[in-house]
C-alpha positions as a Markdown table, in Angstrom:
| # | Residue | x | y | z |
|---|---|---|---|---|
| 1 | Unk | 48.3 | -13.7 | 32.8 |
| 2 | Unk | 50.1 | -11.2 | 30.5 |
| 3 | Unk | 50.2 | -7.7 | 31.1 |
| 4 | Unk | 50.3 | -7.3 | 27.4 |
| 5 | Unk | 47.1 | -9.5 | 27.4 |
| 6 | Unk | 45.5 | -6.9 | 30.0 |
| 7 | Unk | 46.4 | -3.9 | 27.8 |
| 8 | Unk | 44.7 | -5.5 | 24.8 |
| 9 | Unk | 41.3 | -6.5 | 26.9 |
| 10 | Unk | 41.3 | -3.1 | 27.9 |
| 11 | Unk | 41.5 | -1.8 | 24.3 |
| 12 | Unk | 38.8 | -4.4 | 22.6 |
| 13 | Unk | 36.6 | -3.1 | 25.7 |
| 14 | Unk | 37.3 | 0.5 | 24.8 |
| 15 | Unk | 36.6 | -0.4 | 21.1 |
| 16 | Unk | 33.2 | -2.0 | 22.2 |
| 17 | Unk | 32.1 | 1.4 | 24.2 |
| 18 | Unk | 33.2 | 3.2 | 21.0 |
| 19 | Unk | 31.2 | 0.9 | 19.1 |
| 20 | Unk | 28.5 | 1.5 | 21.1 |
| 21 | Unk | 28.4 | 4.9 | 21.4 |
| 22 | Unk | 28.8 | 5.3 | 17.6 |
| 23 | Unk | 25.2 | 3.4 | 17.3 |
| 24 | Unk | 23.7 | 5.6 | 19.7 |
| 25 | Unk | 25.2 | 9.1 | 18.1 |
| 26 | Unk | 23.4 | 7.9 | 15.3 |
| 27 | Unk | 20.0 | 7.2 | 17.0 |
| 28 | Unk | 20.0 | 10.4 | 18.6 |
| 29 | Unk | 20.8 | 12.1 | 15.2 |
| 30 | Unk | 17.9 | 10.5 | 13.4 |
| 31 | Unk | 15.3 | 11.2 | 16.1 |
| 32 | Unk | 13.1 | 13.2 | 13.8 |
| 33 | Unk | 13.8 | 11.1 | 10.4 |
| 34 | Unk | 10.9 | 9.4 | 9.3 |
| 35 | Unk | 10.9 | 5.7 | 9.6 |
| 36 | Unk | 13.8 | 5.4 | 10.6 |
| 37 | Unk | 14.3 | 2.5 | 12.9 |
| 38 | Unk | 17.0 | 2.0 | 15.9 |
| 39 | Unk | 20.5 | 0.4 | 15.9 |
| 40 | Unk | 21.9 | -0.9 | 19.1 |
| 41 | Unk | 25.1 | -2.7 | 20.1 |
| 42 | Unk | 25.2 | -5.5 | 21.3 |
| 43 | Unk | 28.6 | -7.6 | 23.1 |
| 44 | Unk | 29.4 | -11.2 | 23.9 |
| 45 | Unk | 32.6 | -12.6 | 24.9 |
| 46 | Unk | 35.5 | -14.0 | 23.6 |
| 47 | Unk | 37.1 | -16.4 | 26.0 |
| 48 | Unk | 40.9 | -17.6 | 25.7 |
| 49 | Unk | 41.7 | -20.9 | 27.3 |
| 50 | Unk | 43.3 | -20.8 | 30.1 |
| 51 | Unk | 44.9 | -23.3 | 32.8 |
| 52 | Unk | 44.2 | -23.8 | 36.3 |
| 53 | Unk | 46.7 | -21.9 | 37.8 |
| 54 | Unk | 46.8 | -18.7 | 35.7 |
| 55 | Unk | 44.2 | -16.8 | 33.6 |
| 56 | Unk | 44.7 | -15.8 | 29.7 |
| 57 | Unk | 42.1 | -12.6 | 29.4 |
| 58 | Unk | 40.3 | -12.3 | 26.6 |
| 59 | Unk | 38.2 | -9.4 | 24.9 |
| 60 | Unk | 34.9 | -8.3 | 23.9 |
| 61 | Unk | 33.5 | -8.4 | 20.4 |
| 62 | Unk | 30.3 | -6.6 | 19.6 |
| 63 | Unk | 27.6 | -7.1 | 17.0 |
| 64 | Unk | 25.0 | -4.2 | 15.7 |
| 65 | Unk | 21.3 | -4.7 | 15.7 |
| 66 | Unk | 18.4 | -2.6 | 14.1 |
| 67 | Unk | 14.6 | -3.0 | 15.3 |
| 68 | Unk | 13.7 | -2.1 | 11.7 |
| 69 | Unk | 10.4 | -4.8 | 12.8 |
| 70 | Unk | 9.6 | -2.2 | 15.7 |
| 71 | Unk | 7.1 | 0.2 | 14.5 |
| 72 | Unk | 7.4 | 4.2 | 15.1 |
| 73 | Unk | 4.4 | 5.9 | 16.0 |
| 74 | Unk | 2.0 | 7.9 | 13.5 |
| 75 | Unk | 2.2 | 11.2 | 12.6 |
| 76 | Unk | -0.7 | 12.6 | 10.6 |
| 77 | Unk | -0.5 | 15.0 | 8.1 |
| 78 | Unk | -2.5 | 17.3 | 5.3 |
| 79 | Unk | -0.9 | 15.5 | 2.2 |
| 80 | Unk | -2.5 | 12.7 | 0.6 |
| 81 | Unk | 0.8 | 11.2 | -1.1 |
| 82 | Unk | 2.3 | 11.4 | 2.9 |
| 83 | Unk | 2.0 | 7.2 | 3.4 |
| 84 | Unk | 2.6 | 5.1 | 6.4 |
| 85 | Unk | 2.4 | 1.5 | 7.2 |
| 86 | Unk | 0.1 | 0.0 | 10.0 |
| 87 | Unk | 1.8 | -3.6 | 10.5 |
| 88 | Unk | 4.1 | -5.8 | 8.5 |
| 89 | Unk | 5.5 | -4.5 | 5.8 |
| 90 | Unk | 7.9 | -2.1 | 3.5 |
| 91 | Unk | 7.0 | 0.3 | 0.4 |
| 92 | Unk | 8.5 | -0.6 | -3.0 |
| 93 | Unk | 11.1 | 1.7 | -4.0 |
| 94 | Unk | 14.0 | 2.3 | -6.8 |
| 95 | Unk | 16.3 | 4.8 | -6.8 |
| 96 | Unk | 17.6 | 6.7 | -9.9 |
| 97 | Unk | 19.5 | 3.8 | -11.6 |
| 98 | Unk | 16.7 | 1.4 | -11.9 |
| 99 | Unk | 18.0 | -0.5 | -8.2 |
| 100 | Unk | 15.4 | -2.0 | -5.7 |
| 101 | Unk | 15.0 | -1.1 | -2.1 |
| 102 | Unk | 12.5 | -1.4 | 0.9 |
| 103 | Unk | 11.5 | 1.6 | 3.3 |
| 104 | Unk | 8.8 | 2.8 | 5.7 |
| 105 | Unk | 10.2 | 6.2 | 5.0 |
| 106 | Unk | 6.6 | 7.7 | 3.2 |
| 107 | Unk | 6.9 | 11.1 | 2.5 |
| 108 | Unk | 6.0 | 10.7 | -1.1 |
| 109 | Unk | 5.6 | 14.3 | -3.5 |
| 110 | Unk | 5.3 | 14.3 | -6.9 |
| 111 | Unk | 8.4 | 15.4 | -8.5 |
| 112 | Unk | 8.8 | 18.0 | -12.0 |
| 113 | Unk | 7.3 | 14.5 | -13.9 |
| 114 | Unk | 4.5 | 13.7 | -11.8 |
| 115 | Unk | 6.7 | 10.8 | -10.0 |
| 116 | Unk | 6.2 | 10.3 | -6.1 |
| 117 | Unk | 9.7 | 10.7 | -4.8 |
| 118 | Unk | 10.1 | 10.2 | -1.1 |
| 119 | Unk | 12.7 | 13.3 | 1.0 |
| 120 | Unk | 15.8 | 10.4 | 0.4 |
| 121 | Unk | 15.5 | 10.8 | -3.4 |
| 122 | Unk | 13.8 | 6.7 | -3.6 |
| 123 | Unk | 10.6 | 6.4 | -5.8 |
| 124 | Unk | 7.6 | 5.1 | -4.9 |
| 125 | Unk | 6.8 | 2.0 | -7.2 |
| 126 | Unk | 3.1 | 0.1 | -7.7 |
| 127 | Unk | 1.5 | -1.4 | -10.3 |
| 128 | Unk | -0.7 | 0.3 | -13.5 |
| 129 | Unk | -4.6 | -0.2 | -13.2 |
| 130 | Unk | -4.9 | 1.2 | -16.8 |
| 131 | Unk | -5.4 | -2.6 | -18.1 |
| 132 | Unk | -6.9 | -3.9 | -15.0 |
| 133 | Unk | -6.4 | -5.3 | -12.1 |
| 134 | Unk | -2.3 | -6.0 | -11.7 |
| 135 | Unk | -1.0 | -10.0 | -11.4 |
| 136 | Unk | 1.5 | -9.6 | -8.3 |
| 137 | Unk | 4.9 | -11.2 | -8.3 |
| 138 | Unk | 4.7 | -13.5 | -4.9 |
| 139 | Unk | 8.8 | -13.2 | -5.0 |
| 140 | Unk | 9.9 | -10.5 | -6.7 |
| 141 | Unk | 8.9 | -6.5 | -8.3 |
| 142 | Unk | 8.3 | -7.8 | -11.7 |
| 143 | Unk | 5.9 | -5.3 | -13.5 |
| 144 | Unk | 6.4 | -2.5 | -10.9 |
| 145 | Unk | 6.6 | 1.0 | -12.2 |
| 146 | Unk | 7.2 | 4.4 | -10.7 |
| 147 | Unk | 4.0 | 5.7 | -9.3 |
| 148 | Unk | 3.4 | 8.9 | -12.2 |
| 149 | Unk | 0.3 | 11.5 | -10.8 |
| 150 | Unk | 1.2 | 14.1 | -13.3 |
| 151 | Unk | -0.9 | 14.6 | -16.7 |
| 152 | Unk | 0.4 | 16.2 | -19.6 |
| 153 | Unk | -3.2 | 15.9 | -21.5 |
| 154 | Unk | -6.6 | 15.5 | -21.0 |
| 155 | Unk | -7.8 | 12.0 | -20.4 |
| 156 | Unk | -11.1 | 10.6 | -21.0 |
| 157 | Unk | -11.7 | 6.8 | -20.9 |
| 158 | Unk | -14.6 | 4.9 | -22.6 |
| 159 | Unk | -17.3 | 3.2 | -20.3 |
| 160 | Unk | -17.2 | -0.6 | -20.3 |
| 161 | Unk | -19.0 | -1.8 | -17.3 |
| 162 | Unk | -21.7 | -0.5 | -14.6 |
| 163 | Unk | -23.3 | -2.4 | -11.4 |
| 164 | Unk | -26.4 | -1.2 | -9.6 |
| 165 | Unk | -28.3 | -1.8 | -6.1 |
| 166 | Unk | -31.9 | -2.7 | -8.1 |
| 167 | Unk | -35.2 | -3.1 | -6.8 |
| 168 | Unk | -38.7 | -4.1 | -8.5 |
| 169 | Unk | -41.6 | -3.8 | -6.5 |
| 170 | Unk | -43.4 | -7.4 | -6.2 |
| 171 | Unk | -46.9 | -5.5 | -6.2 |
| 172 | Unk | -46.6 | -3.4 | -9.7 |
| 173 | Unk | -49.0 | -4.2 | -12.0 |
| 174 | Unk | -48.6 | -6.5 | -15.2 |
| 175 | Unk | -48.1 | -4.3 | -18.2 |
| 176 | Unk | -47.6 | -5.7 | -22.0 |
| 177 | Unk | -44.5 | -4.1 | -22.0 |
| 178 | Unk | -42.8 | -1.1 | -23.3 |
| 179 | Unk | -43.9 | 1.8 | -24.5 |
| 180 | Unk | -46.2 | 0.6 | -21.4 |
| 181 | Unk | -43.5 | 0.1 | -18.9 |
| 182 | Unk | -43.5 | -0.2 | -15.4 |
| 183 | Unk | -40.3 | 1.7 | -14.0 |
| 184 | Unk | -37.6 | 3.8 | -15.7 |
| 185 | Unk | -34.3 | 4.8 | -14.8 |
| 186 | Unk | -31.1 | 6.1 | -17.1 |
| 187 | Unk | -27.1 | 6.0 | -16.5 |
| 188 | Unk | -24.5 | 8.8 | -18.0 |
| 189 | Unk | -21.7 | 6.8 | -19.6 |
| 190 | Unk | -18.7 | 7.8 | -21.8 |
| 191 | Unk | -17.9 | 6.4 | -25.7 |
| 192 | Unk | -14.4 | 6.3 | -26.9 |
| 193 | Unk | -13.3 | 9.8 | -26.7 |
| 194 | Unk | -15.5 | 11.2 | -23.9 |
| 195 | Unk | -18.5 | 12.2 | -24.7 |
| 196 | Unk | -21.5 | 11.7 | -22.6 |
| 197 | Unk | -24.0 | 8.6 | -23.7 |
| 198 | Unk | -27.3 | 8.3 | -21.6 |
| 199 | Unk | -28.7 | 5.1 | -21.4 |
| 200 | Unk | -32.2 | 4.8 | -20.6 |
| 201 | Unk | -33.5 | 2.1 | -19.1 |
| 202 | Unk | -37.0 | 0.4 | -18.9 |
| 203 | Unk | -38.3 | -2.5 | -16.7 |
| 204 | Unk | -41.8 | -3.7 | -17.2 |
| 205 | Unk | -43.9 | -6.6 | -15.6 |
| 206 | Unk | -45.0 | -8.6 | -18.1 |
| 207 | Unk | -46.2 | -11.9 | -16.2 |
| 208 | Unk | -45.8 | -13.2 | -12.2 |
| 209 | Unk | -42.1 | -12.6 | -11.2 |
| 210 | Unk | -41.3 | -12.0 | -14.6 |
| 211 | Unk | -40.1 | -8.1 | -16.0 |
| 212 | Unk | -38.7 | -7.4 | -19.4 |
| 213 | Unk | -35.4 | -5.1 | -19.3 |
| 214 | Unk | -34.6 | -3.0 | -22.3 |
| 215 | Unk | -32.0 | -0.5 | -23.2 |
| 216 | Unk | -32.4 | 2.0 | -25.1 |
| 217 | Unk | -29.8 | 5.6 | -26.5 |
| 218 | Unk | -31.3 | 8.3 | -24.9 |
| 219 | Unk | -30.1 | 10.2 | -27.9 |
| 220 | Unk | -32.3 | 8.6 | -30.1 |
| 221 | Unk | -35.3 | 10.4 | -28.5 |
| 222 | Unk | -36.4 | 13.8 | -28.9 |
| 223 | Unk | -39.3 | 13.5 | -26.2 |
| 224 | Unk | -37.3 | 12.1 | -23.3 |
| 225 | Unk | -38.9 | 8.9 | -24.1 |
| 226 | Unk | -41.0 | 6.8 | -26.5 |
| 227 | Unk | -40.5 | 7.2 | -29.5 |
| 228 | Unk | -37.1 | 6.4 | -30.2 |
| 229 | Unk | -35.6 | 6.2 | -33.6 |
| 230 | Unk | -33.4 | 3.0 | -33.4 |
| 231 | Unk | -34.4 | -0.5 | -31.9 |
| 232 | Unk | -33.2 | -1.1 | -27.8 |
| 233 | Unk | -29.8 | -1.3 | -27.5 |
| 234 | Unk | -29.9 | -4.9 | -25.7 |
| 235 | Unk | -33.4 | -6.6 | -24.0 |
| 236 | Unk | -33.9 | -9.6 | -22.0 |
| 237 | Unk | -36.6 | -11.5 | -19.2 |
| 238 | Unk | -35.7 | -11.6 | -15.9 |
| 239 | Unk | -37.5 | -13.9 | -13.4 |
| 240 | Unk | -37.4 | -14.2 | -9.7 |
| 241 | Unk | -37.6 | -16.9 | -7.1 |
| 242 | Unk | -40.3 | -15.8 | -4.3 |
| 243 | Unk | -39.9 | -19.4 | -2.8 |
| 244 | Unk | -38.7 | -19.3 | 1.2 |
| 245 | Unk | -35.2 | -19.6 | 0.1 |
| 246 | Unk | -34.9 | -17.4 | -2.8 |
| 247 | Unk | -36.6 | -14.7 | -1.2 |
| 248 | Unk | -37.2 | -12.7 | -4.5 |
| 249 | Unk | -33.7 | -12.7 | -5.9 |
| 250 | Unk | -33.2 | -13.7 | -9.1 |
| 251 | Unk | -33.7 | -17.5 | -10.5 |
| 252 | Unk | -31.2 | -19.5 | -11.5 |
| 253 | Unk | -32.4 | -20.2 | -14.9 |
| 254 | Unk | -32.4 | -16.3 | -15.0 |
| 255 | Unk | -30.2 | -13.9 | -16.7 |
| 256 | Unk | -27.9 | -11.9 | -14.8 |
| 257 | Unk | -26.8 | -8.9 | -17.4 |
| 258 | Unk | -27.4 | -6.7 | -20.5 |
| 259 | Unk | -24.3 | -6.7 | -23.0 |
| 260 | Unk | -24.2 | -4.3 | -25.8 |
| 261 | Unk | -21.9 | -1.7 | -27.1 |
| 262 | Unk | -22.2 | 2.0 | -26.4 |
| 263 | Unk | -22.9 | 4.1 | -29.6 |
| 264 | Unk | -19.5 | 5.7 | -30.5 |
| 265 | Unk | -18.2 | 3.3 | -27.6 |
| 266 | Unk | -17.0 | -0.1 | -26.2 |
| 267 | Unk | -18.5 | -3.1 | -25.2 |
| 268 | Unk | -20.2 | -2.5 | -22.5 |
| 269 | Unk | -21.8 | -4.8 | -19.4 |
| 270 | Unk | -24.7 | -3.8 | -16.5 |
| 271 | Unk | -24.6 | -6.3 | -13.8 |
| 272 | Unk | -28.2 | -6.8 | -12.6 |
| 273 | Unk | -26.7 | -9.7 | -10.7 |
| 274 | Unk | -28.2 | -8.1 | -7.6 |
| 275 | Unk | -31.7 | -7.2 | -8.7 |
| 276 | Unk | -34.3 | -8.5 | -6.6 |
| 277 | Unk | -37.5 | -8.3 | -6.8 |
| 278 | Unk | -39.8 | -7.8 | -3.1 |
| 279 | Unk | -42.8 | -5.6 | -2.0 |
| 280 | Unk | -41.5 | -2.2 | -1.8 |
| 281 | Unk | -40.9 | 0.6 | -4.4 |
| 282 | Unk | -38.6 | 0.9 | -7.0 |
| 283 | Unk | -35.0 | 1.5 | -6.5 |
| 284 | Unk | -31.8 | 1.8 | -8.9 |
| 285 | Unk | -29.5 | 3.1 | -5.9 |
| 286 | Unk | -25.4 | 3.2 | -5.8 |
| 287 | Unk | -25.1 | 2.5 | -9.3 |
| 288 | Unk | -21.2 | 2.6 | -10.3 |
| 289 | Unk | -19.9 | 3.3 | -13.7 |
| 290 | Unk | -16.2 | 3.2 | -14.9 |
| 291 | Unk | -15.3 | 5.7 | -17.4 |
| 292 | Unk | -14.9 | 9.5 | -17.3 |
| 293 | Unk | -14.8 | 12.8 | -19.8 |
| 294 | Unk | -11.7 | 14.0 | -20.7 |
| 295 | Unk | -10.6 | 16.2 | -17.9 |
| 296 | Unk | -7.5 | 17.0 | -15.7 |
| 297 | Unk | -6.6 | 15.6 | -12.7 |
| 298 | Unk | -7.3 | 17.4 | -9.8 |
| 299 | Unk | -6.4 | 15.6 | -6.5 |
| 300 | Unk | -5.2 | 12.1 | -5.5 |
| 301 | Unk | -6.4 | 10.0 | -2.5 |
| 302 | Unk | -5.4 | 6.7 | -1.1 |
| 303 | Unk | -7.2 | 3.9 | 0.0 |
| 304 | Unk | -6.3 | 1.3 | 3.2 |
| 305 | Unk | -5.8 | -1.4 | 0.6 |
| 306 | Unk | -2.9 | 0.4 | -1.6 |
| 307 | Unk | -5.5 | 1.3 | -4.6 |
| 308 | Unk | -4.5 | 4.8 | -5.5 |
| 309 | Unk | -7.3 | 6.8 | -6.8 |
| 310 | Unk | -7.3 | 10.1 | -9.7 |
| 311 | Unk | -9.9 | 12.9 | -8.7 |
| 312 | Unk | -10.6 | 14.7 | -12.0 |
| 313 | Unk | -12.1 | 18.1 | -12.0 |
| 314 | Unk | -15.5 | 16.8 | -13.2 |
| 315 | Unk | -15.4 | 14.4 | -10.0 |
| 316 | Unk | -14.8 | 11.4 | -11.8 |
| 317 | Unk | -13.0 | 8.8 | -9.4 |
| 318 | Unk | -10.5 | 6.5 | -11.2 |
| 319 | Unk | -8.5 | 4.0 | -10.3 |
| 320 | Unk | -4.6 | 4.6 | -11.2 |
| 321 | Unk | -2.1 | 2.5 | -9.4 |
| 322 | Unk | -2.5 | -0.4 | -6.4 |
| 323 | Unk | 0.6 | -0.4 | -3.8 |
| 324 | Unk | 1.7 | -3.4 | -3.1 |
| 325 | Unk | 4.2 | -3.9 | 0.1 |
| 326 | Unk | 7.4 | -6.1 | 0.5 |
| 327 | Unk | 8.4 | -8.3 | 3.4 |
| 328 | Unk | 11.3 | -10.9 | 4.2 |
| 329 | Unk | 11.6 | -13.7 | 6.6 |
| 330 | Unk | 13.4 | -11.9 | 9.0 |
| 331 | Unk | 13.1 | -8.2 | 8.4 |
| 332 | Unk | 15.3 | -7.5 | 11.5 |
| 333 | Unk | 18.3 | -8.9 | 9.3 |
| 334 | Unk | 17.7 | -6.5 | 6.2 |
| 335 | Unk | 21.0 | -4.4 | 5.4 |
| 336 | Unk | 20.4 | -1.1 | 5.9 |
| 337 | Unk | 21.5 | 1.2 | 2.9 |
| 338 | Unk | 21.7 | 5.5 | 2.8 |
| 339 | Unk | 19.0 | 7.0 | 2.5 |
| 340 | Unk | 16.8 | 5.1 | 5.0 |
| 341 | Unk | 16.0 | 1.8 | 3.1 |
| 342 | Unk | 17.1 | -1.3 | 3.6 |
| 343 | Unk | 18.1 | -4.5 | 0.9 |
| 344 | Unk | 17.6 | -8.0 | 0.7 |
| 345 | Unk | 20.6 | -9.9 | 2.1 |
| 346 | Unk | 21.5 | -13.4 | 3.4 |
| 347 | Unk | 20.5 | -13.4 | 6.9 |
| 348 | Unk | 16.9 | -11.9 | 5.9 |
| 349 | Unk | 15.7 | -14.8 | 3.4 |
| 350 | Unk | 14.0 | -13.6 | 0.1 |
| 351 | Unk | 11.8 | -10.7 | -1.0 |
| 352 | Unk | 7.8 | -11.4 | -0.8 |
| 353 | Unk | 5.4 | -9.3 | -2.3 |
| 354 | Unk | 1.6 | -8.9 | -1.8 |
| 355 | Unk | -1.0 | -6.1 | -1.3 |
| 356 | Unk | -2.0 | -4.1 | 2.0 |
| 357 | Unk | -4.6 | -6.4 | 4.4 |
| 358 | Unk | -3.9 | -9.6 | 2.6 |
| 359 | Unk | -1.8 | -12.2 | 4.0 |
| 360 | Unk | 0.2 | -10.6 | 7.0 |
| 361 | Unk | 0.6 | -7.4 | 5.5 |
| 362 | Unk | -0.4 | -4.5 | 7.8 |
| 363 | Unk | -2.5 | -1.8 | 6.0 |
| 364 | Unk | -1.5 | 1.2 | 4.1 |
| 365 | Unk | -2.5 | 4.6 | 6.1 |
| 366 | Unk | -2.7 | 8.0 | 3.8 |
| 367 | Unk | -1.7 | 11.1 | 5.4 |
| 368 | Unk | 0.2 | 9.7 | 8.0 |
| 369 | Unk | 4.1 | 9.3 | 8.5 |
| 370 | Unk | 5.8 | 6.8 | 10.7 |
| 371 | Unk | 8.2 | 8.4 | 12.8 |
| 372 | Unk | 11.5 | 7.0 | 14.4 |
| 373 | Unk | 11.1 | 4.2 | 16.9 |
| 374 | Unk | 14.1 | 5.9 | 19.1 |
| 375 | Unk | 13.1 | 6.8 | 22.5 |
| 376 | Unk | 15.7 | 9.9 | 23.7 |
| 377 | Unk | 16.0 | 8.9 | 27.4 |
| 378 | Unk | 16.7 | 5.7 | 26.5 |
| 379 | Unk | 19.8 | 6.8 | 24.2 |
| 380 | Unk | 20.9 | 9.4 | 26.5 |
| 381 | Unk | 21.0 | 6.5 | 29.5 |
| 382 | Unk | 22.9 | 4.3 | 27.2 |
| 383 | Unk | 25.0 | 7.3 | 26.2 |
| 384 | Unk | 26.0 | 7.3 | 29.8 |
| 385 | Unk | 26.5 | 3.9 | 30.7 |
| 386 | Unk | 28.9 | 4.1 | 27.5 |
| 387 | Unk | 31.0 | 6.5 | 28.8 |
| 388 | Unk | 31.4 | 5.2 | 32.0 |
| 389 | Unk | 32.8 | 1.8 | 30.7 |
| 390 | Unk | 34.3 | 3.9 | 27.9 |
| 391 | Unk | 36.3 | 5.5 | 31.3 |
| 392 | Unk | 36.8 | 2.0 | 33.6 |
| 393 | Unk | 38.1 | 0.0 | 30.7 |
| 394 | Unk | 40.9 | 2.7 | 29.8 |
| 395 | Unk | 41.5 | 2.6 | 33.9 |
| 396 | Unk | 42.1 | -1.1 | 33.2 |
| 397 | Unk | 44.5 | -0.3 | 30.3 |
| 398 | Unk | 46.0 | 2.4 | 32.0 |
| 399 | Unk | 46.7 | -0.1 | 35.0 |
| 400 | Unk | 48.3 | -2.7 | 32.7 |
| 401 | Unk | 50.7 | 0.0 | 31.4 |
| 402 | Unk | 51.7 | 1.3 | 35.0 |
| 403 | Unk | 52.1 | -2.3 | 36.0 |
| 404 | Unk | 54.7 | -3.1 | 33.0 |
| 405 | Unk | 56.2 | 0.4 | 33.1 |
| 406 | Unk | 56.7 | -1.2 | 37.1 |
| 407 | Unk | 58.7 | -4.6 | 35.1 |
| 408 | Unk | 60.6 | -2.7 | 32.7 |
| 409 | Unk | 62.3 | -0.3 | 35.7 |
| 410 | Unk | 63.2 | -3.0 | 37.8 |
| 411 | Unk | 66.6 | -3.6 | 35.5 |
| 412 | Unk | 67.2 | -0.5 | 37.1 |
């Protein structure tokens, strides 16, 4: 065995402690940073051959590991733009130039545009509800965007579709039909730039399990009813299976909407897919309709799913952006960048995109932060058993040097 060979096992095991230590300095030192995730050191051995009779030392070589698939525990906060993840995945984010990362780091604000910006500078990116629902990318961000909550103008979008919870009661009388109708109900909608349009709605009985829907512009009546001075907007018969299996929903051979176009407006649909028709009164309950006045926005909120919703100050409820979240095949390989994200790299396998609940993805929770998965006594007892080897391994080199210190005098 060489002494030289003893001095340089000493050094690659004081190298490894260093190594070691480093990992855990910077554990300790992002304690409190949110989402970040633990590095640790890890050493395996490099063996020299050696013969029977004498023995070559070798050295130690180390290799640094993250738990980035180790979730943190939640925080919960006040803001509705604070994210964190509740499962598999990563947020979507781009930093100034235009490049691509993944984080759990979601302490999103709105910046001086109205973009969501997380504390490291990395913006939050989704995909635009304004034309409908998005078509993810399975393997890649095409058609992300920076999520934008700021408004520069007021913003009023036309109506287009409603749905309703609708009732008839079996029992009602038969009527010949409107102006002699059996139920009435009306829904606020919005034309193209905002401005209210009342729909009133009549249902009659006009035969067994049959009713006659019509539609008219509340506009076009000065009573609050019959007359009105221009024909129903749309009409049509609706009939209902009673039989044991249909139960009073609608019959097959039945029609399942009205379709017409709001005065000043867009084409417009009401669902009745759902009406039934049993022996109890008359109900037009949780009716939805898209749309809104123009007015600012006042608050954001979002959901479990990723769908990020605008509050206007009139209390209109729209759908802005849906937040998708990234994964790889072996997050734990990702390469961690500054600034708390991490990029796609060979070890990890390729990007995969999908939306919160779906597929393996873990769900998105608002006002919540995930905090470091570090755990302090842990580091501080590694910190420890660092220095101590730290100390015997420089013992080792310092032996190695006394002994061929010993060598060299013996000329003398």
């Amino acid at each position: 065995m060489s002494l030289y060979g003893v001095m340089r096992t000493g050094g690659s095991g004081m190298t490894a402690q260093s190594n070691k230590l480093s990992t855990v300095a910077d554990n300790i030192a992002n304690v409190n940073t949110t989402g970040y995730k633990r590095a640790s050191t890890e050493f395996s051995s490099l063996i020299l051959r050696s013969g029977t009779g004498s023995y070559n030392s070798g050295s130690v070589e180390t290799h640094v590991r993250y738990a980035i698939s180790d979730p943190g525990t939640l925080q919960y906060t006040t803001s509705a733009t604070d994210l964190a993840i509740q499962g598999n995945g990563f947020f979507a984010v781009t930093d100034a130039r235009g490049a691509a990362f993944m984080t759990r780091a979601g302490s999103f604000v709105p910046d001086g545009m109205g973009n969501l910006v997380n504390a490291a500078g990395f913006y939050l990116m989704g995909y635009n509800l304004e034309n409908g629902p998005p078509a993810a990318v399975a393997n890649g961000i095409a058609g992300l965007e920076v999520v934008n909550i700021g408004q520069t103008a007021l913003e009023g979008n036309p109506s287009t579709q409603a749905t309703a919870s609708v009732n008839l009661d079996a029992n009602a009388a038969i009527t010949a039909g409107v102006p002699a109708y059996t139920s009435k109900t009306s829904l606020v909608t919005y034309d193209n730039i905002g401005n209210k349009v009342t729909l009133d709605i009549y249902m009659s009985k006009t035969a067994a399990n049959t009713w006659d829907v019509r539609v008219y512009n509340g506009a076009d009546s000065t009573a609050g009813g019959f007359p009105y001075a221009t024909p129903a907007l749309d009409a049509d018969t609706f009939t209902f299976d009673v039989s044991a299996t249909g139960k009073g929903r609608l019959d097959a051979a039945s029609p399942t909407s009205l379709t017409f176009t709001i005065p000043g407006g867009s084409a417009f649909t009401l669902d009745l897919a759902n009406m039934t028709q049993v022996a109890a009164d008359f109900q037009f309950t949780r009716p939805t309709v898209d749309g809104n006045a123009p007015s600012a926005i006042e608050k954001v909120e979002v959901d479990t799913d990723g769908t990020m919703y605008a509050i206007y100050t009139d209390g209109t409820r729209l759908a802005r952006y849906r937040i998708p979240l990234a994964t790889v095949p072996s997050p734990d390989n990702l390469s961690p960048e500054v600034g708390n994200v991490y990029s796609v790299g060979l070890d990890s396998g390729n990007i995969q995109v999908g939306f919160a609940g779906q597929s393996g993805f873990g769900t998105i929770k608002p006002e919540a932060l995930e905090q470091s998965n570090v755990d302090l006594a842990s580091e501080l007892t590694s910190m420890i058993e660092s220095q101590r080897g730290y100390t015997a391994n420089s013992k080792v080199f310092q032996t190695g040097a006394d002994l061929l210190d010993v060598l060299v005098n013996l000329k003398r």
